[in-house]
C-alpha positions, 0 to 999 in steps of 0.5 A: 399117926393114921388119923394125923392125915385126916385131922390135915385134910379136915383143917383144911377143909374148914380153912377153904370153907372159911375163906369162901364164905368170909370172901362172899360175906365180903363180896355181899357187903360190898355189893350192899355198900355200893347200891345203899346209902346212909341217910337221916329219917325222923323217929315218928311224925314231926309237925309243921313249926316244930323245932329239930333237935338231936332226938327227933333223929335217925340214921338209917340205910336205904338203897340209893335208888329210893334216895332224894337227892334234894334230901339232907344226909348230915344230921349236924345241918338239921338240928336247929331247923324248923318243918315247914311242912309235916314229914313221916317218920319215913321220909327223908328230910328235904331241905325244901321242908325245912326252914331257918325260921326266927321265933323270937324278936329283934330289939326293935320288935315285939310280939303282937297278936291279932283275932283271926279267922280260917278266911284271912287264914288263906282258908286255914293253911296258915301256920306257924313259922310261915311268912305272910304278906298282909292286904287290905281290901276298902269297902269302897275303892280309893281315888288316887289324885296322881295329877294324871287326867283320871284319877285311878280307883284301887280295891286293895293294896299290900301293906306288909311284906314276909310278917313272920307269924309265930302262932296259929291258936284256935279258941282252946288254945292249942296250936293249929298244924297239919294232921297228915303225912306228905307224899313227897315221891308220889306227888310235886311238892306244890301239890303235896304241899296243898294236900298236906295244909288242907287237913288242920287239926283245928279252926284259927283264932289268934295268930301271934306276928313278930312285929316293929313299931311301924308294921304294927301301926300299918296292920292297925291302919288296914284294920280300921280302913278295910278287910285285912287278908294274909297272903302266903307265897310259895311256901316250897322256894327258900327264898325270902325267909330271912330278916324282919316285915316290912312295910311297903312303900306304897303303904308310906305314901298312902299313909302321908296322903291320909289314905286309910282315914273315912274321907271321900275325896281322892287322895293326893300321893303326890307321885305316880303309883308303883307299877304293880298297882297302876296296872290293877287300876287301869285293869279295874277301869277297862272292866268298868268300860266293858260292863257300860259304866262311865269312868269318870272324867277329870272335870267330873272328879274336880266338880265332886271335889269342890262340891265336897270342900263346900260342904267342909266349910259349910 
């Protein structure tokens, strides 16, 4: 009976020391949940082109201070997706990194590969699962009989637009991609971007497009007048990405002109040139005027024609 008020007050004592320890391991949870957040990081380096599954993925909890808030937290809208650009095993997985990329033809379509080099590569920064628009550049410029008084003279023109390139192989085989990390928080995501396609693991000699009859034709064409050259566009705006290439309508009226053959003499089109390109042309001809070359005049472009149809018949 004399130690029944000591094992009281000893029990009561663990009860008030139970209960402010579980209140301050609950105040700290608290005070944890609301300045974290959870949120999905990959478990090591994912290379650009790499297509996302279940695995490759992490749930972890950070402070919300740290968080991007362009970055995507529900695992369920990544799994399927493409890196565009490299992502470290310690970035979070921001949309603008991630694209929904075709790899596999439309009925209509085939794969066509081409040889390459780092040049027509955008200095080695294509990869694969970009979208790239193609040119073509004349070893000497084309005349363009518009019916206007001087026929305007063009250097280059875009034949294909968004190809969808779905290999970048080098000479052995492997696939080209990028060997270092993005630093997304240091950096603007140009920047970044341009940092992180300036580190290849290797140097392009095939790319593989996904292709229709009509752009295979047109790639073949540019091939055989000129240079072709890839373009890639802003590779950090979504825009763009989906569907199939295309050929543009400039390239249809050059083509029924008979454009991309050998001959000389100004190709009649038949219509005015689209804006973008007229613009290219009057630009080329004001250099010409600044450097004191003489333009030459209609009078000048109908004599060479008939001296040039003379020589047909002859």
């Amino acid at each position: 009976m004399l130690h029944k008020p000591w094992i009281v007050g000893a029990i009561g004592t663990l009860l008030m020391t139970g209960s402010v320890a579980g209140y301050w391991y609950f105040m700290k949870h608290m005070e944890v949940s609301l300045h974290t957040m959870e949120t999905v990081k990959p478990v090591r380096l994912l290379h650009s082109g790499e297509a996302i599954d279940a695995s490759m993925l992490r749930i972890v909890r950070i402070a919300q201070a740290a968080h991007d808030p362009r970055a995507v937290t529900d695992p369920r809208r990544l799994i399927g997706r493409r890196v565009a650009v490299p992502i470290s095993s310690e970035e979070e997985l921001s949309d603008w990194k991630l694209a929904d990329i075709r790899v596999t033809p439309l009925p209509a379509e085939r794969y066509f590969s081409f040889k390459t080099d780092a040049v027509m590569n955008v200095n080695n920064m294509v990869r694969r699962g970009d979208r790239v628009d193609v040119w073509v550049e004349f070893d000497q410029p084309k005349l363009i009989d518009t019916g206007s008084p001087q026929p305007p003279g063009i250097g280059a023109v875009k034949i294909i637009e968004q190809l969808p390139v779905t290999s970048v192989k080098t000479a052995e085989g492997a696939e080209v991609v990028d060997t270092g990390t993005m630093e997304a928080i240091v950096a603007p995501d140009k920047i970044a971007l341009q940092e992180a396609r300036s580190r290849p693991n290797g140097k392009p000699e095939t790319n593989t497009y996904i292709m229709s009859d009509e752009v295979y034709e047109a790639f073949v064409l540019g091939k055989l007048a000129g240079s072709v050259k890839l373009a890639l566009p802003d590779l950090t705006s979504s825009e763009g990405k989906d569907g199939a290439g295309k050929v543009t309508e400039l390239f249809r009226l050059l083509q029924a002109a008979d454009a991309f053959s050998s001959k000389k003499e100004p190709v009649r089109i038949g219509s005015d040139l689209p804006a973008s390109q007229a613009k290219r042309a009057d630009a080329a001809d004001s250099a010409e005027l600044q450097e004191g070359k003489p333009v030459k005049a209609k009078a000048d472009t109908d004599a060479t024609e008939k001296s040039w149809r003379k020589e047909e018949r002859k």
